[in-house]
N, C-alpha and C positions, 0 to 999 in steps of 0.2 A: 429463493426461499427467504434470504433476508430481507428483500425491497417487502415482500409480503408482510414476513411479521411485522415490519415496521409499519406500513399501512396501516395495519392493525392497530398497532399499538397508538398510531396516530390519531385515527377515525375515536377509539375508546377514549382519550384526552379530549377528544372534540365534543364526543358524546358526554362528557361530565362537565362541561362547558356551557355548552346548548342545556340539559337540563339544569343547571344553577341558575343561567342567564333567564329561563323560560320563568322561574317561580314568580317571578314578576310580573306576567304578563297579566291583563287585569282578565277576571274570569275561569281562568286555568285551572285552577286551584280547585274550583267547583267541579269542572267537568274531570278532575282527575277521582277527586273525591264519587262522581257518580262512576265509573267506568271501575274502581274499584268494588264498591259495594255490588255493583253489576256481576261479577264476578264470586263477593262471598255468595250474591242468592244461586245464580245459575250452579257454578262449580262447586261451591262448597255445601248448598241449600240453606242454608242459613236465613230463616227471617227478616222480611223487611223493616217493622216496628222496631225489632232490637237493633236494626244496625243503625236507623236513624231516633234511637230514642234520644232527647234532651242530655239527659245526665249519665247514663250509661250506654251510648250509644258508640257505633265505631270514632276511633279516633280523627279520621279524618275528615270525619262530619263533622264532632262536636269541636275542631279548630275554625269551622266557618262560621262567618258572622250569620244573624235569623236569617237576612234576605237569601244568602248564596244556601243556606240549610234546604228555604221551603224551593229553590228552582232547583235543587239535587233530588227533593224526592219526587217533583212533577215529571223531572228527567226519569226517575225509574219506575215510577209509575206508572209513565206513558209507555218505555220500552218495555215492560214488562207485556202491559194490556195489549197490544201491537206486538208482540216478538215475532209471530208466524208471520204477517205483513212486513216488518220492516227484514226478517231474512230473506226472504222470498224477492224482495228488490232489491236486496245488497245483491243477492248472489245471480241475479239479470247483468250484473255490473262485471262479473269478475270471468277471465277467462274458464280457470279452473276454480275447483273449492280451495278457501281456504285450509294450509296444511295443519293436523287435526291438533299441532300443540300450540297453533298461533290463538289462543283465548285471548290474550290480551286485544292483540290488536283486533279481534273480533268485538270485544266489548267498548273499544274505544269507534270504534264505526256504529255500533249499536246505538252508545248514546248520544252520538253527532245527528244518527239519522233519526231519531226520535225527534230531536228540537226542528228537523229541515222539515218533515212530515207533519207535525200534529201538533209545535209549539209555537209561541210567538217569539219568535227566536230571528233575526235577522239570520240568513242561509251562510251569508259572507263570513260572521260571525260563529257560524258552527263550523264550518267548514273550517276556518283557520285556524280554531283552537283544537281543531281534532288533527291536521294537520303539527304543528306547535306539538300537540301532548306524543304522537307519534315520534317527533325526533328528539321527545328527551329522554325518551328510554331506550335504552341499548338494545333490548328486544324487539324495538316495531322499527328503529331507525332505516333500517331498508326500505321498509315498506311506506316509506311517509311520501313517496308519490301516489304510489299505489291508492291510498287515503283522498288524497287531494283530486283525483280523478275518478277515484269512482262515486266520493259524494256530491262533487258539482256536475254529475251528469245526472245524479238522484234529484239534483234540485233542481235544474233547468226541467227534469221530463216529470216531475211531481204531477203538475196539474191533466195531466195526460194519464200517466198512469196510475193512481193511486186508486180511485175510486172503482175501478176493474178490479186492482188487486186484493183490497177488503172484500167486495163480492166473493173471489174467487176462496178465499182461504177460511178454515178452521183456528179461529186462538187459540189453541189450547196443543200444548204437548201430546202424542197419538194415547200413551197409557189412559190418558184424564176425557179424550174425547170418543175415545172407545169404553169406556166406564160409561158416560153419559149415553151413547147409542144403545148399550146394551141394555139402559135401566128406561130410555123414555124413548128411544126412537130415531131415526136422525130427524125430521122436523121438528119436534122437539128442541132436541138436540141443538139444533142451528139457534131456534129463536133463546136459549139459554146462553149460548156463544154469544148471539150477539146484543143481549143485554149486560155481560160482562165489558163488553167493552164502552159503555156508559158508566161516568162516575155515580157512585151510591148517591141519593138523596139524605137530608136526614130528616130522621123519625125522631118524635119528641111523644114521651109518655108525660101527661099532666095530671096534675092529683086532682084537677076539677075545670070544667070549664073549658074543653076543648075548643070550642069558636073563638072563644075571645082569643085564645093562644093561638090559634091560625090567623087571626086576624092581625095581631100584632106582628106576628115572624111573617106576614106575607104567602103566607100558605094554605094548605085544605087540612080540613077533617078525611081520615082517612073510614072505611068501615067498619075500622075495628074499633072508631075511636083515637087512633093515635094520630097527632098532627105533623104534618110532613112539610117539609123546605126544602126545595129543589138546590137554592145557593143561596146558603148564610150572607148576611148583612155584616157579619161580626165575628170575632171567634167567640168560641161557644161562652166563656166565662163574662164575655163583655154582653151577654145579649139578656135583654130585662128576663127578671126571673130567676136569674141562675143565682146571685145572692144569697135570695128569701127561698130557695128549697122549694121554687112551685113546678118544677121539672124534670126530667133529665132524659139525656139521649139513648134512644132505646130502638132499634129495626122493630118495622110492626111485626115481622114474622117471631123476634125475640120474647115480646109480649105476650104470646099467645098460648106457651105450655101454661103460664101460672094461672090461667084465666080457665083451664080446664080441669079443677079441683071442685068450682061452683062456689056454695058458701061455706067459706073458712072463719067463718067468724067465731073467736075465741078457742080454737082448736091450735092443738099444737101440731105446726108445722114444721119440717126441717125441709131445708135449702142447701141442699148436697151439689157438692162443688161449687161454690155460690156466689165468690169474686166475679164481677166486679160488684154483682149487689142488684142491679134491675129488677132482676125478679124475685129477690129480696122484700125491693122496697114495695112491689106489688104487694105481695103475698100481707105486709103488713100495712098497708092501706085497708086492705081487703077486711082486717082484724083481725087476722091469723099472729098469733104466738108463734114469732119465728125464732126458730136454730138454723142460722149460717155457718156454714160446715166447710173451708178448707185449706187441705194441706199447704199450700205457699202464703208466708208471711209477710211477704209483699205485696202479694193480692187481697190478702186482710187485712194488711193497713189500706187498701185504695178503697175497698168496699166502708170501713172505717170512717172515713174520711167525705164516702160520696153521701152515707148515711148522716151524716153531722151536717152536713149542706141542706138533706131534707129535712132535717130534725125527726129522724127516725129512727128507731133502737131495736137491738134484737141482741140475741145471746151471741155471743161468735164466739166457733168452735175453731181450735187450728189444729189438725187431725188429720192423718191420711186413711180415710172412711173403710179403707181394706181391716184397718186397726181399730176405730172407732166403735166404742161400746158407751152409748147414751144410761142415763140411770134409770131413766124407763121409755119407752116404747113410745113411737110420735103417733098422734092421728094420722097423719097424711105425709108424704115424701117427695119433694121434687129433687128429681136428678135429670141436672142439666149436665154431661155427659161430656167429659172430654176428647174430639174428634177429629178428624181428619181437616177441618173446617172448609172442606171444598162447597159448603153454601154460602161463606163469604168472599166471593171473587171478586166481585164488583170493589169492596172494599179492600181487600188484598190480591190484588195482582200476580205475587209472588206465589200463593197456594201450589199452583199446580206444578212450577219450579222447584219446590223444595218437599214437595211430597211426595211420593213412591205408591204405586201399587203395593208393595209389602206394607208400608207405614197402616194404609186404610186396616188392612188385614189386623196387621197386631192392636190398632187402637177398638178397632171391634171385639175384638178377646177381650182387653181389657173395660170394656166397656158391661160388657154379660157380666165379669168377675163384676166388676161394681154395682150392675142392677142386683144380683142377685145379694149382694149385702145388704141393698138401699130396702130391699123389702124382708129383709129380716129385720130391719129394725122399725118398722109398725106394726101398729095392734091389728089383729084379727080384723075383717072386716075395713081397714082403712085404704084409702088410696092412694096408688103410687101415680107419679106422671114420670112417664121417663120422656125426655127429650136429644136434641144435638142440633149442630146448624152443618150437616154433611147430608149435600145430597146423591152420596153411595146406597143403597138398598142394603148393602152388606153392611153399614150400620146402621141400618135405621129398619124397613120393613120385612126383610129376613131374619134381622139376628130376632128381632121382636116375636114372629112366629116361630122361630125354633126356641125361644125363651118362652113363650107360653107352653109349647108341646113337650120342653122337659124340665117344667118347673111346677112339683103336681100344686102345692100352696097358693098357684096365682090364679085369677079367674078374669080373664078379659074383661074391659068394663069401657066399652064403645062409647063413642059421641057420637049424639042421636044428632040429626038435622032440625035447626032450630033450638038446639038448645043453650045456644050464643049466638050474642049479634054479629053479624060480620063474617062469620068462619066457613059458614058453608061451603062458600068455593073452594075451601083448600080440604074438606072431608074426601079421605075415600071411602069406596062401598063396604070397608070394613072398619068404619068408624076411626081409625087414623087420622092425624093431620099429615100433608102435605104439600109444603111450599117450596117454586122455585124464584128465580130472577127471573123466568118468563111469568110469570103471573102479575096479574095488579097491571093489567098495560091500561094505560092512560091515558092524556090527549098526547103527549109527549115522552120521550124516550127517559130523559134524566126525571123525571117524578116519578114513571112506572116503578115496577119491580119488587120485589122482595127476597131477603136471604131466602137461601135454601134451608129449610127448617124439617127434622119431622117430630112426632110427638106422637105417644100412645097414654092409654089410660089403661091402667088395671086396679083389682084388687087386693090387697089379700084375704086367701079363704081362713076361714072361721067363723 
């Protein structure tokens, strides 16, 4: 009993040893920093943007210099887009499953095999650092053979088995790919899966002159008008235009509720829920008398800020709209609806990690509670657009028919075919928009696509 404890006690002196000596190793650092963050989105759900934001973001990010920053979030980004693929080949690896309180050392395998699989990552190089991070914590220190052999046998049979295993597997967590089967189908279904595993393009709203803007960023006109870059030349602030306010980055699917008002010219519009401003800045291109309406004052200082880059101006209200009492009555109301955002997958990875089948549920409650504000505060006869970028039915085309059928004041007000350029394909037969990440397929996989977007039109009666 005492050779034992002293073992112990020995091996934990070693183990604080081995982690001092490791912080040095070049690269560590990052990949400890990803294997953490791995863990707030997985276990804790927590948000990819907040934990790698700039200035308020986890601390063990914002200790790393830009370059080790942008290969921590390609590292989770990848692991995330890939989770069901790179499990599904750890665990080819391992005799039994992993025991169900080892997370760490599961997150520290996750992000070694993300860089073996799907980065430019020398194998030697991941391996050893996941190896290395393994023995400086006291919790994986066992297992840091364990690490060393199941990912250089992941990397030697890569080329053999990888492209089987993507065939064979669903990305998505069962709640979020049973959500989807239930609402489009499984073929559907599949070609939605597997356009999230494609990074986003970007989409660029311009106040004039769409060709020339494709022209310049290397890109197309899209139908709706919005021009699309498969991969920036630049980051966004450095790319001509961004200056002089003749752009800003916008999903063509995000573009599309404000464009289903028609003409707003000189009418007052309010922009409910309205950060970051896109369809903002629409609405007053368009001519529309805008009120930007909301609650976080950090997202109306960013809308603030993106509108000062277009030189464009509107009232901005900061208000939480359940509270908000305008001093009279708007013509028209967009509410762009805060949601589950499972139609931005492609761009967040994280989505279906950090969201629940309850969360959908409660942001659709709150969602009714907010439409049914948003149209008491216009005039009789005005229109409302409610929008969201969730492609659940349960916020979007159900809660919509059960919010017409018990709301006697509102009166459906359909998009007819042809009565915007571009939009047809995403009409359904009951005059709704909807968009997914399977739609827009193109010649090529990273141009295709579109958020998941839906949007209705009503009025109100009077």
């Amino acid at each position: 009993m005492v050779v034992s404890g002293a073992k112990r006690r020995q091996r934990t002196s070693g183990d604080r040893e081995d982690s001092a000596g490791s912080e040095t190793v070049a690269g560590l650092a990052a990949r400890k920093a990803a294997a953490r963050l791995l863990a707030a989105v997985i276990d804790a759900r927590t948000p990819l943007d907040g934990l790698t934001d700039h200035e308020n973001g986890h601390p063990q990010y914002k200790a790393l210099d830009l370059r080790d920053r942008a290969l921590v979030r390609a590292i989770l980004v990848t692991a995330l887009r890939y989770r069901m693929t790179i499990a599904g080949l750890l665990a080819r690896r391992l005799e039994k499953p992993l025991p169900a309180n080892a997370t760490v050392l599961s997150h520290i395998l996750h992000v070694a095999a993300a860089q073996i699989l799907f980065l430019d990552v020398p194998d030697s190089a991941a391996v050893d650092l996941a190896v290395t991070h393994a023995k400086s914590d006291p919790r994986t220190l066992r297992f840091s053979g364990l690490v060393n052999g199941v990912l250089r046998t992941l990397a030697r049979s890569k080329e053999a088995e990888l492209a089987a295993a993507l065939a064979a597997t669903d990305e998505a967590p069962k709640w979020f790919s049973d959500r989807l089967k239930a609402a489009y189908g499984a073929d559907r279904t599949g070609q939605i899966l597997a356009a999230h595993r494609h990074e986003a393009p970007v989409d660029f709203t311009v106040k004039s002159d769409p060709a020339l803007w494709a022209e310049r960023f290397g890109g197309i006109v899209l139908p709706t008008g919005t021009v699309r870059v498969e991969k920036l030349s630049a980051s966004v602030p450095d790319l001509p235009g961004f200056a002089d306010g003749a752009w800003w980055v916008q999903d063509a699917a995000a573009s599309l509720p404000a464009r289903l008002f028609g003409d707003v010219g000189r009418l007052r519009v309010a922009d409910l829920c309205a950060a970051p401003g896109g369809k903002t800045a629409q609405l007053i291109l368009a001519g529309a008398k805008v009120t930007a309406v909301d609650t976080s004052k950090n997202r109306l200082a960013r809308l603030t800020q993106n509108l000062e880059r277009l030189g464009l101006s509107a009232e901005i209200v900061q208000a939480d709209l359940l509270d908000y009492q305008p001093q009279e009555l708007f013509d028209a109301i967009l509410l762009d609806a805060p949601c589950s955002s499972t139609g931005t997958v492609r761009r967040h990875p994280d989505v279906p990690w950090t969201k629940t089948m309850a969360d959908v549920e409660k942001l659709a409650g709150l969602q009714a509670r907010l439409l049914a504000r948003a149209v008491s505060l216009v005039k009789p006869g005005g229109r409302i657009v409610f929008s969201n970028c969730s492609l659940d039915p349960i916020e979007g085309e159900d809660l919509y028919r059960a919010f017409l059928a018990g709301t006697a004041d509102v009166v459906d007000d359909p998009v007819r075919p042809g009565e915007f350029a571009g939009i047809d394909a995403f009409l359904t037969p009951q005059g709704t928009l909807r968009t997914t990440p399977a739609d827009l397929m193109l010649e090529t996989p990273g141009i295709s696509g579109l958020d998941g977007f839906f949007a209705a039109r009503m009025r109100r009666a009077g």
